[in-house]
Structure formats: structure tokens, C-alpha cells
C-alpha positions, 0 to 999 in steps of 0.5 A, a space after each residue: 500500500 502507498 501514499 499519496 502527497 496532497 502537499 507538503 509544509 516546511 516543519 518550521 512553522 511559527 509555534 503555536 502554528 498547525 498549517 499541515 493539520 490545519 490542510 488535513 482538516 480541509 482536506 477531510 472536511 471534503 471526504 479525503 481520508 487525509 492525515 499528516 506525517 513528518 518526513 524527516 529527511 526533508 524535514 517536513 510535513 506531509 499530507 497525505 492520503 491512501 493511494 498512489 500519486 498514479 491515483 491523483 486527477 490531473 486537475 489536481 496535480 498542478 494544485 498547491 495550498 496557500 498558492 
């Protein structure tokens, strides 16, 4: 089973500052199975969901959050 990134949030947020849980919230809020992971040699937050990026639709593959 794989993973699918949704998007990706540096992991040096102003304290006190979720934007990653915040996305995951959203992304649940509209049926995604969405939950945050931290990748720890990038040094980031991932939101991801179950599936593969081969599962992504290509409206969304250009689709950033917060751009």
C-alpha cells in the first residue's frame, strides 16, 4: 500500500502554528481520508492520503495550498 502527497509544509512553522493539520482538516472536511506525517529527511510535513500519486486527477496535480 502507498501514499499519496496532497502537499507538503516546511516543519518550521511559527509555534503555536498547525498549517499541515490545519490542510488535513480541509482536506477531510471534503471526504479525503487525509492525515499528516513528518518526513524527516526533508524535514517536513506531509499530507497525505491512501493511494498512489498514479491515483491523483490531473486537475489536481498542478494544485498547491496557500498558492
Amino acid at each position: 500500500m502507498g501514499a499519496r502527497v496532497l502537499e507538503r509544509f516546511p516543519a518550521g512553522a511559527p509555534r503555536g502554528s498547525w498549517p499541515a493539520e490545519e490542510y488535513a482538516a480541509r482536506c477531510r472536511a471534503e471526504g479525503e481520508r487525509a492525515t499528516v506525517v513528518m518526513d524527516l529527511g526533508s524535514d517536513a510535513f506531509l499530507v497525505v492520503v491512501p493511494g498512489s500519486d498514479d491515483d491523483r486527477p490531473p486537475s489536481a496535480a498542478g494544485a498547491s495550498a496557500g498558492k
